[in-house]
C-alpha positions, -999 to +999 in steps of 0.1 A: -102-154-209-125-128-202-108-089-194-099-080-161-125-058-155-118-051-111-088-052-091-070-088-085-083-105-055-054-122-035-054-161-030-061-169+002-023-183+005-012-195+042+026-203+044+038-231+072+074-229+085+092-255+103+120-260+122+129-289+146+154-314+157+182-335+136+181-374+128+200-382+159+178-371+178+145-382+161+160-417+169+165-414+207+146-447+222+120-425+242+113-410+208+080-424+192+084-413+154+059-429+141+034-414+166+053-381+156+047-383+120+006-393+124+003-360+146+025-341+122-001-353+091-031-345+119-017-309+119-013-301+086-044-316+078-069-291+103-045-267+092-054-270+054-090-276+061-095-246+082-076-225+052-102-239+027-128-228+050-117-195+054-111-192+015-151-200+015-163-176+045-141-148+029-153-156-012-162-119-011-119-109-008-103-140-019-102-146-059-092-187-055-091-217-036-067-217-001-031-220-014-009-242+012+028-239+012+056-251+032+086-235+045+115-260+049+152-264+048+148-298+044+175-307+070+174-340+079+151-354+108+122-329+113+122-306+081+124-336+061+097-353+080+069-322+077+082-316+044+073-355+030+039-350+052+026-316+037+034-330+001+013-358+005-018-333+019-013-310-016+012-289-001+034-267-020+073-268-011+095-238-010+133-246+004+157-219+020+190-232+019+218-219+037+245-229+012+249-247-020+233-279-020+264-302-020+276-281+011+247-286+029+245-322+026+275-328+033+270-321+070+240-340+072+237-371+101+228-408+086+209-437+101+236-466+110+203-488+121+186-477+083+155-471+104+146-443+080+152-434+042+188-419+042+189-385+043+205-373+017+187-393-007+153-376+008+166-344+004+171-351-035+137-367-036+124-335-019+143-313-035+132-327-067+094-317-061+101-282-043+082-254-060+107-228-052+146-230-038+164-201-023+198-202-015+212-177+011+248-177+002+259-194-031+297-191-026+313-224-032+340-225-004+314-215+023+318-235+058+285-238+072+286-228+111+263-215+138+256-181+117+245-201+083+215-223+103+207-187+118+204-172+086+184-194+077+162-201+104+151-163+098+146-169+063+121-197+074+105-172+099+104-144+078+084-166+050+058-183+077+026-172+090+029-203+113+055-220+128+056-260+133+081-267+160+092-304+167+113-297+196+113-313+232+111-280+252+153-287+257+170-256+262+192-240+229+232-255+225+236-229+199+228-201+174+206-219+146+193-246+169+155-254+170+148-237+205+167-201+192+145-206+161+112-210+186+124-178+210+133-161+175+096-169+166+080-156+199+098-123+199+084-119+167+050-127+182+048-156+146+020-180+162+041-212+172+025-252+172+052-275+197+050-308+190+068-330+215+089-357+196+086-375+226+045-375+236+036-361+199+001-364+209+001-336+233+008-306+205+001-272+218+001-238+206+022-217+221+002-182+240+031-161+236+016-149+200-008-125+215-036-155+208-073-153+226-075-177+257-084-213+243-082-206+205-075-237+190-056-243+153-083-242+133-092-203+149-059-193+145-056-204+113-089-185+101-077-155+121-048-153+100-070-150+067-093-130+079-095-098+064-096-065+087-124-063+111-149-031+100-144-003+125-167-009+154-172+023+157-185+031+121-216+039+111-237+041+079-254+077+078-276+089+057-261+106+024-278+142+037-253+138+070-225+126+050-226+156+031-227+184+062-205+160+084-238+156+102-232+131+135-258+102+138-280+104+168-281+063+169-254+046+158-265+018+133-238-010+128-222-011+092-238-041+071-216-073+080-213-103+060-227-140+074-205-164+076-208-198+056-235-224+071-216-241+096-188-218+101-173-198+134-190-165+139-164-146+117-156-105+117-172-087+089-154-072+059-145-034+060-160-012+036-133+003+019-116-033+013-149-041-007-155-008-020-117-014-037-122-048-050-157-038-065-144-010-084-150-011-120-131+003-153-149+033-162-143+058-190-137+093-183-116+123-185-099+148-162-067+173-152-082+206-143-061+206-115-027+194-133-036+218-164-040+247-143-006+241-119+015+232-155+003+267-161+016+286-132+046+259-127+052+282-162+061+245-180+070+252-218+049+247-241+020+251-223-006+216-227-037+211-213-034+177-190-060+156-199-063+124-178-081+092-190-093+073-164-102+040-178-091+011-193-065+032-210-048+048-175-041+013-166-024+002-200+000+032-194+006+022-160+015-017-166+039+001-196+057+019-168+059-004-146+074-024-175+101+003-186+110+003-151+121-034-152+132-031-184+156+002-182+196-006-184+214-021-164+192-053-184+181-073-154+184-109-156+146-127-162+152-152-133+146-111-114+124-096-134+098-122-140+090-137-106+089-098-094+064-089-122+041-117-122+032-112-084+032-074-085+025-058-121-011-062-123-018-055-087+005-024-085-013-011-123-046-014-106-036+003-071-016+035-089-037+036-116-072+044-096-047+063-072-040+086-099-080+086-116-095+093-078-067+117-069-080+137-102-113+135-098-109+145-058-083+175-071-106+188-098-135+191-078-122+202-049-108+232-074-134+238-096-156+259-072-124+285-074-127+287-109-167+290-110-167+314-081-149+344-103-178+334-133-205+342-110-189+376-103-185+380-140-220+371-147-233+391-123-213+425-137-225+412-172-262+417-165-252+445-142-239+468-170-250+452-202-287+443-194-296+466-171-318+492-195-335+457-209-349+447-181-338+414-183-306+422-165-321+408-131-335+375-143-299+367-163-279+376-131-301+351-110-300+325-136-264+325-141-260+330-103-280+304-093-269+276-122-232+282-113-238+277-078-256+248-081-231+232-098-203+239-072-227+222-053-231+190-075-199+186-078-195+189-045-221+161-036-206+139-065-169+138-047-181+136-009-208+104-023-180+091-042-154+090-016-127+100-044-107+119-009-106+085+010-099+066-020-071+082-032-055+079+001-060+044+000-052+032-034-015+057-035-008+040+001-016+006-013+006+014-049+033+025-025+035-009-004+033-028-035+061-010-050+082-015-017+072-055-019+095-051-058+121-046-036+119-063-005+106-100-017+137-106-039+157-101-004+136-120+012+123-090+036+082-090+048+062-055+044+060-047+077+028-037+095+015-006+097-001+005+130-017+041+131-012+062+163-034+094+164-067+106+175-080+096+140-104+068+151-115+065+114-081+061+100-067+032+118-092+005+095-086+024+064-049+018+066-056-016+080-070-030+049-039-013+031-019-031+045-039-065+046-044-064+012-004-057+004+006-087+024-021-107+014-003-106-020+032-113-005+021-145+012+014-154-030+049-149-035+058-177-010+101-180-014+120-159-038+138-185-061+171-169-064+207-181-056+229-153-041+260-150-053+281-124-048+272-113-086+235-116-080+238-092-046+259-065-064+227-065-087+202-066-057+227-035-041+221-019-077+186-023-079+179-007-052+199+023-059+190+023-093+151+018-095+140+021-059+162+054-044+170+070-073+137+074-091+122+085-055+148+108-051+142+124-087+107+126-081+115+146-049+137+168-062+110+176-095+083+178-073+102+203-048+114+224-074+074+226-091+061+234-062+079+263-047+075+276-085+039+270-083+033+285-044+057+316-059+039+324-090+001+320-073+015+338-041+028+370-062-005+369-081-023+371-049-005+399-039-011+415-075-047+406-070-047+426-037-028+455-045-051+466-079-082+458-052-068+486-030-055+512-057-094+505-068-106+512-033-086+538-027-104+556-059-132+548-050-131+563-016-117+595-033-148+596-055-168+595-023-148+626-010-155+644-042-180+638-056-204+619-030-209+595-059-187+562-053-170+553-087-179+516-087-219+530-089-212+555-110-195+534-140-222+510-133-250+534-138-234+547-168-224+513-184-198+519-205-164+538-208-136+534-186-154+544-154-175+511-161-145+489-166-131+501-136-163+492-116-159+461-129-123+454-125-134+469-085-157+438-082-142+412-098-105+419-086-116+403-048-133+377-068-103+363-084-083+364-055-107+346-036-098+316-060-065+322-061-064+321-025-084+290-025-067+273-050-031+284-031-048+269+002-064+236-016-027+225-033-006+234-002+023+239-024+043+252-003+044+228+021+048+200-005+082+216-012+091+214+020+078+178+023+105+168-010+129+189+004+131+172+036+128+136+014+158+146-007+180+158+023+171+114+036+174+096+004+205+113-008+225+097+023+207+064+020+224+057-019+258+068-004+247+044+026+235+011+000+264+019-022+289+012+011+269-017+023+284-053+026+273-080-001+252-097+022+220-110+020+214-098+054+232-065+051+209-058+017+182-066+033+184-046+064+194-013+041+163-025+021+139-024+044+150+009+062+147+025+027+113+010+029+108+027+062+120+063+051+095+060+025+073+046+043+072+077+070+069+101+037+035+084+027+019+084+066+031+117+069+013+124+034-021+106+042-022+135+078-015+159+050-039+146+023-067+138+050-075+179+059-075+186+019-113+172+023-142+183-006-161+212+008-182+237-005-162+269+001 
């Protein structure tokens, strides 16, 4: 097998839920089932050939072939019913159960005609081919009611980008029924196909999912892989206007793709989606930035931190990921494994370019505040060393001039490179991914992200995010798991353990560093500042006196202290010219505050998890408002990271 060489592409995976009416009444007289089942197989047929059309038009995203799956209880009548369809059609089957098995069936209604196979036998017969099983609440003396179908009637929700409803538009008896499952379904604006039992011909998609007037299946199928539209607004500039943040006079439309021959006129990809998949493992080095912040964070002993930023940066990020998982409390594999075969290689690519573009963007973005004071030192070089050579003009210019141009390519290499926007992206992207660890084994979606701000250019750019991350949920399909009360006193420690707890250490490092680091550079600044003014203050004594200032004198003379402290004069305002920059550029301070304010949230939230219920749905409601405190930290991070832009000075 060759080496993975660019990020994972997702499989274009599409996942079917169903819900619908029991046996009894599947064999009402006005009922025509075996019109009902032709219409069912019709469905799910243009539904998988419209998913293995969009895996073609979108070849460029998707790494496979369209993935189907189905998202049944397998109650008997209509789950059963789409459930022995889809199978048939290649169909994948993943089951949420409510309760144990033998619980479940035990409630289920028979035939007394034998018109159809008996249910519970189907359900073994299904159950027996089902790719994944889930069972909501494992406890053996649990009496299923109203609340169990409801549970799981999310669950099927929660695990469907579209919804099959066999239901005769009859009005709910019940929490758990089919037409509670369909208004559970609409509020969630999930896309919803009604099938009439009775007239199964007439199926119609229901227009309360926000879907274009007259979209058929097969549209809203595609729609639902298709990747992110590109920004109709963007525009490809010319490098020169990139650089100066230039405006184009005449908007010329970013490059879309064509679709397949045949194929519905499709949106074209974004850019950064692309520009992400494309990116190759590259060999390099960095860590000016982190060398020169573990030396004013006054870290002991003192190490320069040298980055690498190829194949190697992801080996030590699939080895992290991998102590994580592995760390005491042992986790049991039926956890571990699921949750690292979706998300360890995807999550090693996403946080492993996040940290080689946030380097590269950090170290050039600093490096003009470190050649800035050598062209003031070159310049008092020739000055007072070269002068009475003659040569001490050309060597000043040279040095001048070569130091300067190399702020500038550096400059040019991180505004063509993207490394700002990229970074942004690929720690947003790590961060979703990491939040999928945790959410998937409760059974909880990533939710969508939709930007609010002036930022016209931002709203794509965390569109694809976001794309992408639950593009690789839908892979996941079902989280085969059975909950027991053991299983979610594990899930509550999980959470606490390697999803709060390392967040909240990293908070609580990071606050501390940074208010040393802001401390240390803003004291030096003020050091910096006060030696520039004792100088000044000489030197405007010198003028008084001796109508000669000091700093022209030592240079004239140059050498003995008078010289050094010309120098000093000039280069003092130099130095804290970076140091000022570099102070600005890290925003240290407000970092601090940032972890501070993160510290003062998650420390509540463990006390919060550690006090919840053991209940899958009590878990997974603390789970995903975790997710959503975090969340808030990493949009409130991107309007931070996004004004720390390359420039020039």
């Amino acid at each position: 097998m060759p080496p993975v060489v660019t990020p994972p592409r997702p499989i274009p995976a599409l996942r079917v839920g169903v819900t619908g009416h029991r046996l009894n009444r599947l064999l009402e007289p006005n009922v025509d089932l075996d019109g009902l089942r032709a219409q069912v197989r019709a469905v799910l047929a243009t539904v998988r050939a419209a998913a293995e059309q969009a895996a073609v038009d979108y070849s460029e995203v998707y790494g496979a072939t369209a993935l189907l799956r189905l998202i049944s209880p397998l109650a008997e009548g209509a789950d059963q019913l789409v459930a022995s369809e889809a199978l048939e059609l290649g169909y994948s089957l993943h089951v949420p159960l409510p309760c144990l098995p033998e619980i479940y069936t035990a409630g289920f209604q028979r035939s007394a005609r034998g018109e159809t196979e008996d249910p519970c036998a189907g359900f073994q017969r299904l159950m027996g081919r089902a790719e994944a099983v889930q069972v909501i609440d494992g406890s053996p003396g649990l009496k299923l009611g109203g609340a169990a179908y409801a549970a799981v009637g999310r669950a099927v929700l929660r695990h469907s980008d579209l919804l099959i409803a066999i239901w005769d538009q009859s009005p709910a008896d019940g929490a758990g029924g089919t037409a509670a499952v369909v208004d559970q379904a609409r509020s969630w604006l999930l896309p919803v196909l009604v099938i009439d039992p009775r007239h199964p011909v007439g199926a119609q998609l229901d227009d309360v999912a926000g879907l274009p007037p007259g979209s058929d299946l097969a549209t809203v199928v595609r729609n639902l892989l298709a990747p992110p539209p590109a920004d109709p607004g963007a525009v490809k500039r010319p490098w020169w206007r990139r650089l100066f943040h230039v405006p184009s006079r005449q908007a010329v439309p970013a490059k879309a793709s064509l679709p397949a021959s045949g194929s519905a006129a499709r949106p074209s990809v974004t850019g950064p989606l692309l520009q992400y998949l494309r990116t190759h493992v590259s060999w390099g080095i960095g860590g000016l930035f982190t060398s020169v912040v573990g030396v004013f964070a006054l870290d002991w002993p003192p190490r320069p931190r040298v980055m690498t930023l190829g194949r190697a940066r992801l080996i030590q990020t699939r080895k992290s990921w991998d102590a994580l998982w592995s760390a005491p409390p042992p986790l049991e594999p039926a956890i571990v494994q699921p949750i690292t075969q979706l998300l360890r290689e995807p999550y090693a690519w996403a946080d492993g370019l996040a940290d080689r573009f946030g380097t590269l963007h950090r170290d050039l973005s600093t490096t003009p505040y470190v050649l800035a004071p050598l062209a003031v030192i070159a310049v008092l070089i020739a000055q007072i060393g070269l002068t009475d050579a003659g040569a001490g003009p050309a060597v000043r210019s040279t040095a001048e001039f070569l130091i300067l141009f190399a702020n500038f390519l550096l400059y040019l290499r991180a505004v063509h490179a993207h490394y700002h926007d990229r970074w942004i992206d690929c720690r947003s992207l790590a961060e979703q991914l990491r939040y999928l660890a945790f959410l998937w084994p409760l059974g909880r979606p990533l939710r969508a992200v939709r930007y609010v701000g002036d930022d016209k250019g931002e709203a794509p750019r965390i569109a694809w995010v976001g794309w992408y991350a639950r593009a690789i949920a839908r892979q996941g399909g079902l989280f085969p798991i059975v909950f027991t009360a053991e299983r979610l006193a594990v899930c509550r420690e999980l959470i606490v353990d390697r999803f709060i707890q390392p967040q909240l250490a990293y908070h609580t490092r990071a606050s501390r560093r940074n208010r040393r680091v802001h401390k240390v550079l803003h004291r030096l600044a003020l050091v910096l500042f006060a030696g520039a003014m004792v100088l000044s203050a000489a030197d405007f004594a010198s003028v008084l006196w001796t109508r000669t200032p000091l700093t022209q004198a030592g240079l004239s003379k140059g050498m003995g202290w008078a010289a050094i402290a010309a120098a000093v004069a000039i280069l003092l305002p130099g130095i804290g010219t970076g140091v000022h920059g570099f102070l600005s550029q890290g925003d240290f301070w407000n970092l601090c505050l940032r972890s501070e304010k993160m510290t003062q949230r998650l420390e509540p939230l463990i006390q919060t998890v550690e006090s919840t219920p053991l209940t899958l749905e009590a878990l997974g409601n603390i789970a995903e408002d975790a997710a959503e405190t975090m969340r808030d930290e990493v949009l409130n991070w991107r309007v931070f990271a996004r004004l720390k832009a390359p420039a020039l000075v």
